[in-house]
N, C-alpha and C positions, 0 to 999 in steps of 0.2 A: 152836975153838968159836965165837968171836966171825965170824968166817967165815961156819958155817954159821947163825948166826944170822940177819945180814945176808942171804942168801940169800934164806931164807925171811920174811923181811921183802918182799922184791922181789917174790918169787911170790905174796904174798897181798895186795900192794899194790891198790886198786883204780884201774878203767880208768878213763880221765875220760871226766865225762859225756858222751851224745851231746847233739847240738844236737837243738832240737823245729823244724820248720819247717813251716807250712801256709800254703793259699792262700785267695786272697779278688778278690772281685770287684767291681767299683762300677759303675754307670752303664749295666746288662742288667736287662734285665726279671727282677723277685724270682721268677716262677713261668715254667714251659716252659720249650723248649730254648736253649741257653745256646752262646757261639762256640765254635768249635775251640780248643781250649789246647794249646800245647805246654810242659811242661816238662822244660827239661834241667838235669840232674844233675852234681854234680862229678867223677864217673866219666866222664860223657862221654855215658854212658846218657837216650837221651831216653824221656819216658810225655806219652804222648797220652790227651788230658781227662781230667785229675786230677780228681775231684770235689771240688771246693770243702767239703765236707761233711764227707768224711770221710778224705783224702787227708792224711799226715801225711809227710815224710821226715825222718831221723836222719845223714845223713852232714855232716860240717863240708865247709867250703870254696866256693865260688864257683855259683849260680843263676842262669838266667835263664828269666824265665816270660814268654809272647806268647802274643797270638789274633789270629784273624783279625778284617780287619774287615767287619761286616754293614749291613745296610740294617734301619733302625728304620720301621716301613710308617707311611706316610701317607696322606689323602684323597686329596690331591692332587698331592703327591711324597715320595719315601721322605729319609730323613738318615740319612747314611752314620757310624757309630757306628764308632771309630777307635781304641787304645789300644796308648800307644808300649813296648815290650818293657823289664820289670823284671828289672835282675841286681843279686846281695846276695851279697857274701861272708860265711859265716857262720863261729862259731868255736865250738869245744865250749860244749856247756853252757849257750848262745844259746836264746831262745825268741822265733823270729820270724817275720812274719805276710806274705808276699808278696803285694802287693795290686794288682793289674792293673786300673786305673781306665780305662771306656771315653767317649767325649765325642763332640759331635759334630763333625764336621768344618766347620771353617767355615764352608763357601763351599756348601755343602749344602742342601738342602732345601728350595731355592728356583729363583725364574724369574731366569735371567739374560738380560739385554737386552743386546745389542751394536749399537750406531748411530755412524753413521759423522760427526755432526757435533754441533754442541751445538747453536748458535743456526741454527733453522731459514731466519731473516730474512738471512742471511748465506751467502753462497756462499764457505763454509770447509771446507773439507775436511780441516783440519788437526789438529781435536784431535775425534776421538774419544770414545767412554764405554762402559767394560763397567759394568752395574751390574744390579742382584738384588731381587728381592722375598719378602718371604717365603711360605709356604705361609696363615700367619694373617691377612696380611694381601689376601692373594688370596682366601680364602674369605670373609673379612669384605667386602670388596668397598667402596667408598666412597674409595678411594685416591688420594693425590694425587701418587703420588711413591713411590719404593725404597725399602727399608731400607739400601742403603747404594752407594757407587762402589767400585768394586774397582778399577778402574785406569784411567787415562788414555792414549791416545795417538791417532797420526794413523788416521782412515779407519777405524775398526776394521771389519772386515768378517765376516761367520759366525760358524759355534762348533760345537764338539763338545768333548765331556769322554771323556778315554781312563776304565781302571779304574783308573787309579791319584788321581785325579782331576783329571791337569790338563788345563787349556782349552786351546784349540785355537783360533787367529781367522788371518785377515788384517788386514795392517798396507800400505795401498795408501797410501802417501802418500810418507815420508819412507825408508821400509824396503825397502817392495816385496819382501814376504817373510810367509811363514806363520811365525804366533810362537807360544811355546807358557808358558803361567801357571801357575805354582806352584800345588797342592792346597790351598796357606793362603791364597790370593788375595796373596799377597804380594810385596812384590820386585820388580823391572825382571823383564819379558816376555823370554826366549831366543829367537831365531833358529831355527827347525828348518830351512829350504829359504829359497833365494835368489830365488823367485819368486812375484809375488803372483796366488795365486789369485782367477777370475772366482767360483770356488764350489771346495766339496771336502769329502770325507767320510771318515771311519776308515774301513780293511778292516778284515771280523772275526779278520780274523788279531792283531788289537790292535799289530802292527808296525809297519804300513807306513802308507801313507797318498795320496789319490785327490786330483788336484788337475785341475782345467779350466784349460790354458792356449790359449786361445782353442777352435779346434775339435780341441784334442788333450788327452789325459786321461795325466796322464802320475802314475805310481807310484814314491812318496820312502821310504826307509826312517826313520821316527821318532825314529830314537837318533842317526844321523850324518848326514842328508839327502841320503843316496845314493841315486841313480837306478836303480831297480829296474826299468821298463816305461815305453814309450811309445806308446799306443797313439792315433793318428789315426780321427776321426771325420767320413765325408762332410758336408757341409754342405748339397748340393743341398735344395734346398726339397721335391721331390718324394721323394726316394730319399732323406734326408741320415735323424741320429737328432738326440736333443736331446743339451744338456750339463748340466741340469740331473740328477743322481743320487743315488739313495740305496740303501743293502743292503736286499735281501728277506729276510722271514724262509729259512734255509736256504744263505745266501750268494751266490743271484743278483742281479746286479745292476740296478738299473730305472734308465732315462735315460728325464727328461722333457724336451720342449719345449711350445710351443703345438700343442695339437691331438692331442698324442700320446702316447704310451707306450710303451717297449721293451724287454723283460726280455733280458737279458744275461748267459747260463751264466757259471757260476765258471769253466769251462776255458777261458773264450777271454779270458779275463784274467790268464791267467799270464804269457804273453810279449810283446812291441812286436809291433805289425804294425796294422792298418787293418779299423774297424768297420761292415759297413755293415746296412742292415735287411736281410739276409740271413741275416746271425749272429744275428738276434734268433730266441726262439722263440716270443715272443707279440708280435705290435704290433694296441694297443689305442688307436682314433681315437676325437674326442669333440670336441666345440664348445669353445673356450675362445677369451682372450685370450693376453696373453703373462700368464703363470706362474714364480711366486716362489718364497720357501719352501712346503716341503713334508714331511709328514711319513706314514708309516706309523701303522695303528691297530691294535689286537688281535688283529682277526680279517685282519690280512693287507691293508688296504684303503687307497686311496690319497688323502691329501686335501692342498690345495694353495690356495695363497690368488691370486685371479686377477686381472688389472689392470680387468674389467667391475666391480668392484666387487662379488664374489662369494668364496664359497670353494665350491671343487668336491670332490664324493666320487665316486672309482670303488672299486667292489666289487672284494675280494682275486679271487672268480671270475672278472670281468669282464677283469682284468690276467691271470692267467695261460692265460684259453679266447681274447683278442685278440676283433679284428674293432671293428666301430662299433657305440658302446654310447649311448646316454642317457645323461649322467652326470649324478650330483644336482647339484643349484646352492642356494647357501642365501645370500641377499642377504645384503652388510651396506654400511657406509656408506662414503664414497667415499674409497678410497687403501689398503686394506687389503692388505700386504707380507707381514707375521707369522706366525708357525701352530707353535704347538707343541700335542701329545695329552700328558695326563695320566694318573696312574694307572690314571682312574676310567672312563678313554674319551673324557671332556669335552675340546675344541676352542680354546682359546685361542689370539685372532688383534689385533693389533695394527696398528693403523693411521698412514698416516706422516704427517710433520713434526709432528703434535700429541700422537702417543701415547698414542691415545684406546685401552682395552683391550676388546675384548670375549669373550664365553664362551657355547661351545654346548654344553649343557646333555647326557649321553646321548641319543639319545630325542626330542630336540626338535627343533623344526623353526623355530626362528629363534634368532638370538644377540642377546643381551643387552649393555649398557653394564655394566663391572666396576669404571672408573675411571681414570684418566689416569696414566701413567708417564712426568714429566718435560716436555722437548721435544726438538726437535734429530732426530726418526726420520724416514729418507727412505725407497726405494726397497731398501736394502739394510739395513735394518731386519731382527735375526733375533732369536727367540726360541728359547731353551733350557733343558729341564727338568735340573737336574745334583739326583741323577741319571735319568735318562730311565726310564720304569715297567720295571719288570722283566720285563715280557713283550714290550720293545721290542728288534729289531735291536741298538740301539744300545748296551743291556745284555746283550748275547752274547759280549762281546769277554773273551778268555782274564782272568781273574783281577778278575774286576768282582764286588763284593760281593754276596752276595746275603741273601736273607730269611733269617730264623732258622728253623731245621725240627727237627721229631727226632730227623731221621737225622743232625743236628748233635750 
């Protein structure tokens, strides 16, 4: 008897509780759409965008919750909104709230400068300066200086930000090598390639990467700095192309010099071998000096800050129909290296050894004083938006955040 007592003690014993678990979210916008979430289950079972709202799970055991991360829109550039993946083991009976906090990335949302020396009065070429400004302080304008230095070293040279967000420079001094900077601006500079580029730009392939080694353009791979392509470029004055380059929208490539212009199909950049304007499909001729940085606009158009003491605009049409164009010319004052495009279209150009800033307006037809950023800018003075507007080349590369949408 006592047997089947106990028995039936057993079978009508109750189960222990389930655990409650729900999600939560910080640091997105309270209304519209919201990032990708993934949550995975102690089963192994993943659910894709649990709703915050009304999403509840009852199993015990081990959680991890992530999203991706988006671009929060700006005037004048976006800040890339970030939030590092939450796991919680849980145990019966547990009532707990998983809460994926998103913030912004550091080193975001602003102009970063890279100049190759500090003291203008000084022919030093030794100690370099990456440093940033913000979006607030760009659109207040009256600036005497950055919000802040991110890092130090010899010669800094260029810049790009891959999608993950790290920077990209030359280090021509002591290194003589392309280096590559943590997402938190933090830390000693890595090593990617053992040569220092004259200039160079991301493929949209977000892997590789384009470097000028004199008149040869030669192709590194990102993760271990293997030698992917070499491709030689004539130099003849007459016949030769430029070494200045940047991505089209669509993947062709454009090489500037003075005077000139030359789109550069994606297929004759897959393997080593030799450029000359015969490969091009457009070359597009125009009055200039020697030509600096340069940047793509919206609509496809090419603008470039030029040694006359100008910055010049040719139309995306004009670049891809060639022939000899008119190009606009829009004065500013003398030394002008700089040039990065904004969200909004606007023109920001920077001028060297004093870092005097200036901003062309949509629409306008001359550039304004915005304020001074530091000293120490020469010749190789660059400006970069991190991250670059979303309608840019430069924001086309595999896995670069983007705006928040419905269909998110």
């Amino acid at each position: 008897m006592f047997h089947l007592i106990a028995a039936a003690a057993f079978l009508t014993q109750a189960a222990p509780p389930s655990p409650v678990i729900q999600i939560d979210l910080a640091g997105v916008p309270k209304e519209g759409p919201r990032p990708a979430l993934e949550l995975v289950l102690p089963n192994g079972q993943k659910v894709a965008n649990p709703d915050p709202a009304t999403y509840v799970a009852n199993l015990p055991g081990k959680y991890r919750l992530s999203g991706v991360a988006f671009r929060q829109p700006g005037k004048i550039v976006d800040t890339i909104m970030e939030a590092a993946p939450v796991e919680r083991t849980v145990k019966a009976g547990e009532k707990v709230t998983l809460r994926l906090s998103y913030a912004a990335r550091p080193t975001s949302g602003m102009l970063w400068i890279a100049t190759a020396r500090i003291d203008p009065d000084a022919d030093d070429f030794s100690k370099g300066q990456l440093r940033a400004i913000s979006e607030a302080k760009l659109a207040a304008g009256g600036f005497t200086n950055g919000d802040k230095i991110i890092t130090t070293g010899p010669r800094l040279l260029g810049g790009a930000v891959d999608a993950q967000g790290n920077y990209y420079f030359g280090d021509g001094w002591n290194t003589n090598a392309l280096m590559r900077l943590s997402p938190s601006g933090q830390g000693t500079p890595s090593k990617v390639t053992g040569t220092i580029p004259n200039g160079f730009c991301l493929d949209p392939d977000g892997v590789t990467v384009w470097q000028v080694d004199g008149r040869t353009l030669v192709r590194y791979n990102l993760k271990d700095g293997s030698l992917k392509a070499k491709i030689e470029v004539t130099e003849d004055e007459e016949e030769g192309l430029g070494t200045g380059m940047l991505f089209l929208p669509g993947g062709d490539l454009l090489l500037y010099r003075r005077q000139l212009l030359a789109v550069i199909p994606a297929a004759k950049l897959k393997t080593s071998g030799k450029l000359t304007r015969a490969d091009a499909t457009a070359l597009t001729k125009f009055d200039s000096g020697a030509l600096w940085q340069a940047a793509i606009d919206k609509n496809g158009g090419f603008w470039v800050a030029d040694e006359n003491n100008m910055v010049i605009h040719v139309p995306a049409d004009a670049i891809r129909k060639g022939g000899t164009v008119n190009a606009r010319e829009y004065p500013t004052p003398e030394g002008v290296v700089a040039l990065a495009i904004d969200n909004e279209g606007g023109v920001w150009a920077m001028q060297k050894l004093y870092g005097e800033v200036y901003y062309l307006a949509p629409g306008a037809s001359a550039f304004e004083k915005k304020g001074v950023f530091g000293k120490g800018q020469d010749e190789f003075t660059r400006l970069v938006f991190h991250p670059a507007p979303e309608w840019s080349p430069l924001s086309q590369l595999p896995g670069m955040p983007k705006r928040l949408t419905p269909a998110q």
